[in-house]
N, C-alpha and C positions, 0 to 999 in steps of 0.2 A: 852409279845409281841415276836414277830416271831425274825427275825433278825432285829437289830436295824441299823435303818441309820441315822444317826447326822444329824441337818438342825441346821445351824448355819442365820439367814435371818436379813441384814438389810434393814432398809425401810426410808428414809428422802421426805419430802414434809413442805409444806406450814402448818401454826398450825391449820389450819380448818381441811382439811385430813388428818393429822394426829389423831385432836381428834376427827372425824369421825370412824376411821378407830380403835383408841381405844376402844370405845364403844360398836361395832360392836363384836370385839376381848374378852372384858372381858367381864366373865361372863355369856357365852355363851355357848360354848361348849358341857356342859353338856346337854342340852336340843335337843339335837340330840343323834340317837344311830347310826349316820355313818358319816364317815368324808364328803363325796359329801355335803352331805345335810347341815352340820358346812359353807362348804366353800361357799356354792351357797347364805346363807346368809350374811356370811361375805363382798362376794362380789357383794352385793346388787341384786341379783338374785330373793332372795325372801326375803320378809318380815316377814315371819311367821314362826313358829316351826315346822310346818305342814308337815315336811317331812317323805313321806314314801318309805324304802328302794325297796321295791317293786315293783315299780312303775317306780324307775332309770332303764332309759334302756343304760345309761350310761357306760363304763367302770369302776370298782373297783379303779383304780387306774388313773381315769381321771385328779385330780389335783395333784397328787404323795402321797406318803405312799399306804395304802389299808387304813386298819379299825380304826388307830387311829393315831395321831398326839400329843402325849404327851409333852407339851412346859410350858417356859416360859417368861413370856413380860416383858421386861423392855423399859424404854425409856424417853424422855425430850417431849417438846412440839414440832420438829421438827424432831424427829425421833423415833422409832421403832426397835426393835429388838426381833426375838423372836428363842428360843434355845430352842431346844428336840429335842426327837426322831419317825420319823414316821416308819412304817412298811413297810419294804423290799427296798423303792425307795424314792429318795427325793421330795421333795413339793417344784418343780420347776415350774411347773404349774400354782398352786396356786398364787406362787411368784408372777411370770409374769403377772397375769390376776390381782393380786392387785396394779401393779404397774402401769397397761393401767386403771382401774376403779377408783382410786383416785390419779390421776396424780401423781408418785411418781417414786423417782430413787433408783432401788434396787439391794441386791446381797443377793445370798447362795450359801452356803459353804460347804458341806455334805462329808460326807464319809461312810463307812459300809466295816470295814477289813473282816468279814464270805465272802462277797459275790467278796469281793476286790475291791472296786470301790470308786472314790472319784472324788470331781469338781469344781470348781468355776462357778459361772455363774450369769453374773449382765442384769439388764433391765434398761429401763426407760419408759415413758408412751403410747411408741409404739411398745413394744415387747424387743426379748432380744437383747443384743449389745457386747456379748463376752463370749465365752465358753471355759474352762479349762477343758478337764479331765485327770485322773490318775489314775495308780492303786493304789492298798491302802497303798503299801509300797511308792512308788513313792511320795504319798502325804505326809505322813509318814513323811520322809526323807525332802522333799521341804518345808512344810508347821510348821509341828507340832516341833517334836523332835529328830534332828540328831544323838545325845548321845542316844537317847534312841531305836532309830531306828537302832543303829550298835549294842549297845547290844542285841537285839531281834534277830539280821541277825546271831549273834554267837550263841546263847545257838538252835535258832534254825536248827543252817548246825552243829553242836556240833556233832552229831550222824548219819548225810546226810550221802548218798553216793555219790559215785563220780560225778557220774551223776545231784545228785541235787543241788552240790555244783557249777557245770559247767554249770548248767540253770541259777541257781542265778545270776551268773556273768555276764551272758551272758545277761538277766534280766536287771539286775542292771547299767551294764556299760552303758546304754541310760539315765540313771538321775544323780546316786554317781560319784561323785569325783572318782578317780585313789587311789590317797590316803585312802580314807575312805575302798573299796573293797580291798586292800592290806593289810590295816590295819585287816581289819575280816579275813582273808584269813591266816596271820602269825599266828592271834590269834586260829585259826582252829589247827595250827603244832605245838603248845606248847603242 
């Protein structure tokens, strides 16, 4: 796949739509050769296999990713989760449009360091209800791993010029701590 973008998606509802919304999910997949065509059944669009790519006058990335959505489900009887990677953009779309078709209150979580971009973004069964974004160090930093987000910020200005060490900061000083950028900055002059 192209560039990957992480979908991290939860999904909670009532245990009918959830195990609606299971059945629909597993097992499927494979009997499409494009992601429109996976989503448009999952989100009860259509009933049938029957999709031909051809025929989409659709946008490529109408429910986000492009060609594929590489995941996987886990979950209880009131919830839903599902983790991979779509191609180039996240499956915010999709999210949204499952969480308005089997009443359900959702979020994803995505990021994609190539492209730089990261997000939070939850629904519930009438659209979205709150948008995070970030870039991917930002997220990095907020979200993931701070230890391992300042080692990355060093071995990467390790070799910088001045200049890219002066964007960094400049960069950085709207999310890191004082501390943590001083901390990288000393560790630059050893």
């Amino acid at each position: 796949m192209a560039n990957h973008c992480y979908n991290e998606i939860i999904l909670e509802g009532n245990k009918e739509s959830i195990k609606e919304l299971r059945d629909r999910l597993t097992n499927t997949y494979d009997k499409f050769n494009y992601l429109n065509g996976w989503c448009d059944y999952v989100l009860k669009v259509r009933d049938d296999f029957d999709y031909n790519f051809d025929e989409d006058k659709r946008d490529h990335y109408f429910y986000g990713g492009e060609l594929k959505f590489e995941f996987e489900v886990e979950g209880d009887s009131k919830t839903i989760s599902l983790r991979g990677d779509s191609a180039w953009s996240p499956m915010e779309k999709f999210v949204e449009e499952l969480c308005k078709v089997y009443n359900l209150i959702g979020s994803i979580e995505y990021s994609e360091g190539g492209c730089d971009f990261a997000g939070i973004t939850e629904f519930d069964s009438n659209g979205e209800t709150s948008r995070q974004e970030f870039t991917y160090s930002e997220y990095e930093y907020k979200y993931l791993d701070r230890d391992y987000w300042i080692e990355n910020q060093i071995e990467w200005l390790q070799d910088a010029s001045k200049e890219d060490v002066d964007d960094f900061v400049k960069k950085a000083s709207k999310y890191a701590s004082e501390k943590d950028i001083s901390f990288i900055l000393n560790s630059l002059n050893k």
